[in-house]
N, CA, C and O of each residue as an XYZ file, in Angstrom:
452
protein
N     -39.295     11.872    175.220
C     -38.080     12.526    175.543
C     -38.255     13.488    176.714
O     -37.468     13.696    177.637
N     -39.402     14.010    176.492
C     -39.434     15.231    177.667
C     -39.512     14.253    179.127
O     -39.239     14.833    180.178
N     -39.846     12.925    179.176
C     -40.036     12.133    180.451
C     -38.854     12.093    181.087
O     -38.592     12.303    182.271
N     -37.829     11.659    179.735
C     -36.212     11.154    179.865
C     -35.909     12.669    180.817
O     -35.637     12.651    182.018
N     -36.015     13.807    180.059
C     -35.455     15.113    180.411
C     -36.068     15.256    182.019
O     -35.249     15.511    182.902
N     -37.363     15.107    182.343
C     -38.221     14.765    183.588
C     -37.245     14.070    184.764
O     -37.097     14.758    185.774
N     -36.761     13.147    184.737
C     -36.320     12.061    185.207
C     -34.745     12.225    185.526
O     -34.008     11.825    186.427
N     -34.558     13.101    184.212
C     -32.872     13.478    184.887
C     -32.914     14.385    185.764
O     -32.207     14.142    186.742
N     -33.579     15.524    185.794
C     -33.837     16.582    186.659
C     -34.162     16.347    188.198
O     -33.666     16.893    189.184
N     -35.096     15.417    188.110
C     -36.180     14.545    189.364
C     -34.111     14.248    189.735
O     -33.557     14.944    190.586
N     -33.205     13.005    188.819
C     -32.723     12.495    189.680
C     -31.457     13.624    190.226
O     -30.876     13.681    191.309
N     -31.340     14.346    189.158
C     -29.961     15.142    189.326
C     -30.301     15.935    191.078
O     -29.499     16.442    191.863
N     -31.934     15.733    191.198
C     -32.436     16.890    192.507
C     -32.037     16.209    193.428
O     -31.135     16.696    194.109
N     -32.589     14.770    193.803
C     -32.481     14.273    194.372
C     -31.152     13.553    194.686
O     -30.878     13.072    195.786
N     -30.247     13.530    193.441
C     -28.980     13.198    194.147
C     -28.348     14.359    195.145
O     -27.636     14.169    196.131
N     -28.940     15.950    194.459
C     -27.777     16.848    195.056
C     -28.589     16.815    196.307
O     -27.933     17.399    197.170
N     -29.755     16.381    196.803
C     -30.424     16.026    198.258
C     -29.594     15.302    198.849
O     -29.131     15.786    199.882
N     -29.187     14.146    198.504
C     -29.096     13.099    199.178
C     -27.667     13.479    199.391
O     -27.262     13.441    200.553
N     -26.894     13.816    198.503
C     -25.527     14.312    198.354
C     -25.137     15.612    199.685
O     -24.048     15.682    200.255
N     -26.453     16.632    199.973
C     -26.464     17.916    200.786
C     -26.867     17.160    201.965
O     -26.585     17.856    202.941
N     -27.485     15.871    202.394
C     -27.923     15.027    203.387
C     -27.064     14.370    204.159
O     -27.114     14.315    205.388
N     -25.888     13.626    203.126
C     -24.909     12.874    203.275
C     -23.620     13.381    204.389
O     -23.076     12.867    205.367
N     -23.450     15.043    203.427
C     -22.699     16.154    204.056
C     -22.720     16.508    205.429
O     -21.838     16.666    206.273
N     -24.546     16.631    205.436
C     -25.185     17.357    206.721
C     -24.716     15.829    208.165
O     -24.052     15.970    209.192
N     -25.276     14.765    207.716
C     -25.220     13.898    208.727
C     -23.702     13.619    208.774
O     -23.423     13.026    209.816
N     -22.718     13.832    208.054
C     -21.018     13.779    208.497
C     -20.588     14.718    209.247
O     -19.670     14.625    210.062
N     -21.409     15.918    208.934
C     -20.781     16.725    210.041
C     -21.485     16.748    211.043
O     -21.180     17.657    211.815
N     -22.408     16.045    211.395
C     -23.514     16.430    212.509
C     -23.040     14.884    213.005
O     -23.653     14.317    213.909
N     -22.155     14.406    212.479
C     -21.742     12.717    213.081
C     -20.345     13.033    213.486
O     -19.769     12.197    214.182
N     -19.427     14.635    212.991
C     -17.880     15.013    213.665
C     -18.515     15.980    214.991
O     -17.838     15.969    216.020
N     -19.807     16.819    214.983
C     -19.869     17.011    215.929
C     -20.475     16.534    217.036
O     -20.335     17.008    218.163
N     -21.316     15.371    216.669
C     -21.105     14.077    218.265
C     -19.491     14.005    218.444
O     -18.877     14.801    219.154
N     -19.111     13.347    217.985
C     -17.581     13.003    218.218
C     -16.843     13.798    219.417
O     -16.541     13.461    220.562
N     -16.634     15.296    218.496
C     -16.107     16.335    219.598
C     -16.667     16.035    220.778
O     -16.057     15.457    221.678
N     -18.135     16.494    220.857
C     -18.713     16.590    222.133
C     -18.788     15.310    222.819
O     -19.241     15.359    223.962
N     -18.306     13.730    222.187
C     -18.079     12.646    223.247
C     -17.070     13.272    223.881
O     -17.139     13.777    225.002
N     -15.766     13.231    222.892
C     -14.640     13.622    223.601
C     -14.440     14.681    224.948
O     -13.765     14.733    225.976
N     -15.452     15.457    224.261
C     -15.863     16.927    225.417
C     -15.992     15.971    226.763
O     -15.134     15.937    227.645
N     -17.016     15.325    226.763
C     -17.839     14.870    227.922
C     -16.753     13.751    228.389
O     -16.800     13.527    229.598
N     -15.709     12.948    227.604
C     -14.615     12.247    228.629
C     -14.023     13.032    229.437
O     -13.972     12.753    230.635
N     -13.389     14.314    228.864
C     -12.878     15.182    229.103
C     -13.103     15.700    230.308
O     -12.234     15.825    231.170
N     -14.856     16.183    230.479
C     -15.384     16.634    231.769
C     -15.257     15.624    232.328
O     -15.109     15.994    233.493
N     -15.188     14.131    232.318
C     -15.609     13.511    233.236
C     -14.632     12.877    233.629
O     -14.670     12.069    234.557
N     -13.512     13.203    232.884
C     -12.356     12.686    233.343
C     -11.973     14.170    234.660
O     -11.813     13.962    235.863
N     -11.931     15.077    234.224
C     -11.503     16.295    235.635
C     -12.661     15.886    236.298
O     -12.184     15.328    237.286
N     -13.835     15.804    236.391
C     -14.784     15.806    237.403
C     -14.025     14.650    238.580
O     -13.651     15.027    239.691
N     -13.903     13.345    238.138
C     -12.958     12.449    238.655
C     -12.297     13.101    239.218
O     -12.658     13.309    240.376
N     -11.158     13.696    238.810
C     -10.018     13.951    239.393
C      -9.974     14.704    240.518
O      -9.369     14.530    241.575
N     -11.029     15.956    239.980
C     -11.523     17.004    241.289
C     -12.077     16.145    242.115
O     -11.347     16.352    243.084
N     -12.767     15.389    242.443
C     -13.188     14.168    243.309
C     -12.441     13.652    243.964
O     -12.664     13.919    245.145
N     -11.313     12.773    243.774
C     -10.570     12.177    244.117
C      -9.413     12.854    244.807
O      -8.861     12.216    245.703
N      -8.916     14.210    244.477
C      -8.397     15.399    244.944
C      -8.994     15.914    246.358
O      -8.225     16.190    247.279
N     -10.438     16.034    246.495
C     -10.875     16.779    247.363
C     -10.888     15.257    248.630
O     -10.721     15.363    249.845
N     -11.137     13.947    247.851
C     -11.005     13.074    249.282
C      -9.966     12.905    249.655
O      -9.888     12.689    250.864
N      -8.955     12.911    249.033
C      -7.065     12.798    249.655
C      -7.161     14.106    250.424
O      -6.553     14.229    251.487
N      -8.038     15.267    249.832
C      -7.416     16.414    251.020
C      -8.617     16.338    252.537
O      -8.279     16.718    253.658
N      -9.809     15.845    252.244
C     -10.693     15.956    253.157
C      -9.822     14.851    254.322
O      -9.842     15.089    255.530
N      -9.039     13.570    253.698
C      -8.553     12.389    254.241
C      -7.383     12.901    255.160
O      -7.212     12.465    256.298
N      -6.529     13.938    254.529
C      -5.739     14.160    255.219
C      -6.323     15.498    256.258
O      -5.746     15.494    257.346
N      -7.074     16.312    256.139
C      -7.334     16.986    257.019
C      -7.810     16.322    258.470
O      -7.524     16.582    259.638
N      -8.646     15.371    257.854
C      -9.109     14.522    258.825
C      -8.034     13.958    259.820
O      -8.391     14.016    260.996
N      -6.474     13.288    259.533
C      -6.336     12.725    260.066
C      -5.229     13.545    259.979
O      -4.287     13.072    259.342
N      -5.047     14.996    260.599
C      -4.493     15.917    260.795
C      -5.051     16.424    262.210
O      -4.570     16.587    263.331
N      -6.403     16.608    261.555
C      -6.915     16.809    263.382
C      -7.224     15.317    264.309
O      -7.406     15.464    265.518
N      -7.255     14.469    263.959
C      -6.690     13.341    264.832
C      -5.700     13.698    265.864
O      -5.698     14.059    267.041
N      -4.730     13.405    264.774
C      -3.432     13.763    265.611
C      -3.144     14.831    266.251
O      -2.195     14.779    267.033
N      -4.034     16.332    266.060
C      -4.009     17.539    266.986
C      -4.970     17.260    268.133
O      -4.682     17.487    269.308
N      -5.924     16.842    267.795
C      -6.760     16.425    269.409
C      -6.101     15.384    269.740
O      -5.919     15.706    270.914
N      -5.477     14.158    269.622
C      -4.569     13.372    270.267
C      -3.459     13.903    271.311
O      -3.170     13.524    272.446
N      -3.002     14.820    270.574
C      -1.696     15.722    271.328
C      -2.284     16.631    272.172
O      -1.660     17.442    272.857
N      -3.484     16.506    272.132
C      -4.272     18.095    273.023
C      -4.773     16.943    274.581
O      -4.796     17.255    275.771
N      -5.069     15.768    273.997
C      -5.964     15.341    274.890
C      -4.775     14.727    275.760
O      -4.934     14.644    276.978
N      -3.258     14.174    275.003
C      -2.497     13.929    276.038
C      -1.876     14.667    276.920
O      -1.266     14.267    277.912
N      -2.115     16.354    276.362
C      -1.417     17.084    277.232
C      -2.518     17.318    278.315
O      -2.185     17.072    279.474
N      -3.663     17.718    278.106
C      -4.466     17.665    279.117
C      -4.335     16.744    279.983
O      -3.796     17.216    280.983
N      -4.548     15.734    280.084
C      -3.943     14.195    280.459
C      -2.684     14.707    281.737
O      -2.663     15.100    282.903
N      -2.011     14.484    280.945
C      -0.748     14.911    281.134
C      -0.857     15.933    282.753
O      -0.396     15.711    283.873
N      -1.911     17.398    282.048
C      -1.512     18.488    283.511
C      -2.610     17.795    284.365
O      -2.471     17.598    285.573
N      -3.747     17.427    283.630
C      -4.727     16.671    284.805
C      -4.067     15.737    285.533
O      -4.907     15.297    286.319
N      -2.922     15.132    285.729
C      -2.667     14.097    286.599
C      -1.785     14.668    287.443
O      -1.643     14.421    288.641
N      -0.927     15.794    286.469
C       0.201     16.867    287.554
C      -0.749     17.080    288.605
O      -0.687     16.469    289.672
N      -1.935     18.229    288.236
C      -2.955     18.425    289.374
C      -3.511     17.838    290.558
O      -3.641     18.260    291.707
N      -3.970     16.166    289.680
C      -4.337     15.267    291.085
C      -3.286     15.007    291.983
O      -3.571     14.899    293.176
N      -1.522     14.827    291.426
C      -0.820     14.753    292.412
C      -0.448     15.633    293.251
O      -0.123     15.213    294.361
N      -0.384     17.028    293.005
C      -0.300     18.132    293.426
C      -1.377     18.362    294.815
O      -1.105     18.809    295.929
N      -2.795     17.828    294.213
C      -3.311     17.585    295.382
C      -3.241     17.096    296.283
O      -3.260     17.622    297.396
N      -3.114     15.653    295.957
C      -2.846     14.713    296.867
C      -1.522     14.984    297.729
O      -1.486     14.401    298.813
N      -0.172     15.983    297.310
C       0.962     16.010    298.129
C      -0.210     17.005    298.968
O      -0.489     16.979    300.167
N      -0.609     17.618    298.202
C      -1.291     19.090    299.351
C      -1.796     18.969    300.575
O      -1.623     19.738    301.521
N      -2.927     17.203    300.515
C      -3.704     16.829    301.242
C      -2.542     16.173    302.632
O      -2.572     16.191    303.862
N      -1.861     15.787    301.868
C      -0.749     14.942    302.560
C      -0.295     15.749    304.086
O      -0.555     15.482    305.259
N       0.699     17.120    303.269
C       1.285     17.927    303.745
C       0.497     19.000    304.870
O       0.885     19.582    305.883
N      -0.660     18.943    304.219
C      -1.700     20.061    305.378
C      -1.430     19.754    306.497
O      -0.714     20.452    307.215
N      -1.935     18.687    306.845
C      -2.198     18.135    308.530
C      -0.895     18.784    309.178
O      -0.975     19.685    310.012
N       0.106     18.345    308.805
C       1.873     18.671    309.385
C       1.975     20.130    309.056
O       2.460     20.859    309.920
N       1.674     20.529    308.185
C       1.692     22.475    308.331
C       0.434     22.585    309.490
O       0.479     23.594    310.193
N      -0.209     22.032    309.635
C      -0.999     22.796    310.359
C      -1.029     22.657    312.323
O      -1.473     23.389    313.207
N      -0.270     21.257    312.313
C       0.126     21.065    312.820
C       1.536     21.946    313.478
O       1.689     22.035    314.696
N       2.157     22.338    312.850
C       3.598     23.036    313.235
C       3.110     24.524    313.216
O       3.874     25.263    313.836
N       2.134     25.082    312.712
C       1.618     26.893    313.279
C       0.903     26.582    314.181
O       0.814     27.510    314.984
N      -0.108     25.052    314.677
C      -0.504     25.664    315.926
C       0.659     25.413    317.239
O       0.489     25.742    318.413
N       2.139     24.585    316.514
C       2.560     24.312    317.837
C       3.401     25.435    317.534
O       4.365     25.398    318.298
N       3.466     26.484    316.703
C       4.276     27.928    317.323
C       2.892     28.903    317.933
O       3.072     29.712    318.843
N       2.082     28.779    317.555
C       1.210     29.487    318.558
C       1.168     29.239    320.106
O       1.097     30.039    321.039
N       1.220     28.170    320.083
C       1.127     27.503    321.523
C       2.310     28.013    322.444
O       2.161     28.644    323.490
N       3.525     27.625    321.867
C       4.458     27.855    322.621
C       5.539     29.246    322.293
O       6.749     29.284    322.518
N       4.712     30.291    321.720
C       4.910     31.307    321.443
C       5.220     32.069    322.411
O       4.606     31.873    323.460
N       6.203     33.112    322.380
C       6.077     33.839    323.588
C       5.310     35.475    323.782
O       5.841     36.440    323.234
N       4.540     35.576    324.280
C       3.924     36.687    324.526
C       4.613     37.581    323.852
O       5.813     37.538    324.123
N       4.212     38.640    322.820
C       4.963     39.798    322.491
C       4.527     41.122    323.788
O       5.330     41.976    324.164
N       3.314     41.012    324.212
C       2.844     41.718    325.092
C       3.013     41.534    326.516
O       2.106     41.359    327.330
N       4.365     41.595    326.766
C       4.601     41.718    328.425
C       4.019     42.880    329.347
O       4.540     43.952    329.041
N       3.402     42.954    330.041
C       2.670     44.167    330.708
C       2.661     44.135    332.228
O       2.114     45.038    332.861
């Protein structure tokens, strides 16, 4: 009898083990769970912040495109005013310079003496 009494004790221990085991690995199996969810969670914003920062890097990018485009046509633009500007300049010299030496020439003395 005392074996019988042995044996219930042994099992009653070992059930409330296996029973305090059972417990332990359910909750240590809800808190994987959370923390998957956690980690979609991060990795779902990590994504997003990602994908956020290339639409804005994308559009900055092709923001200054289009500002050095508009810079380089205006440059463009006065650089060719300039070359023509020259070119009337080059044009026009000879004939200005031409018409002060022919008032020098046929100038009349301011100094009569």
């Amino acid at each position: 009898m005392l074996i019988t009494v042995l044996i219930t004790i042994a099992s009653v221990g070992i059930l409330s083990t296996i029973g305090y085991l059972v417990s332990t690995v359910r909750s240590l199996k809800d808190k994987v769970e959370a923390l998957s969810l956690e980690m979609i969670d991060f990795h779902t914003h990590t994504n997003n912040q990602e994908a956020n920062h290339a639409r804005e890097h994308e559009n900055f990018s092709q923001d200054l495109d289009v500002r050095f485009d508009k810079v380089h046509r205006k440059l463009s633009k006065n650089q060719d005013e300039v070359y023509q500007n020259l070119e009337r300049f080059e044009t026009k010299l000879p004939e200005a310079i031409r018409k002060v030496i022919g008032h020098i020439e046929f100038a009349r003395p301011l100094d009569k003496k």
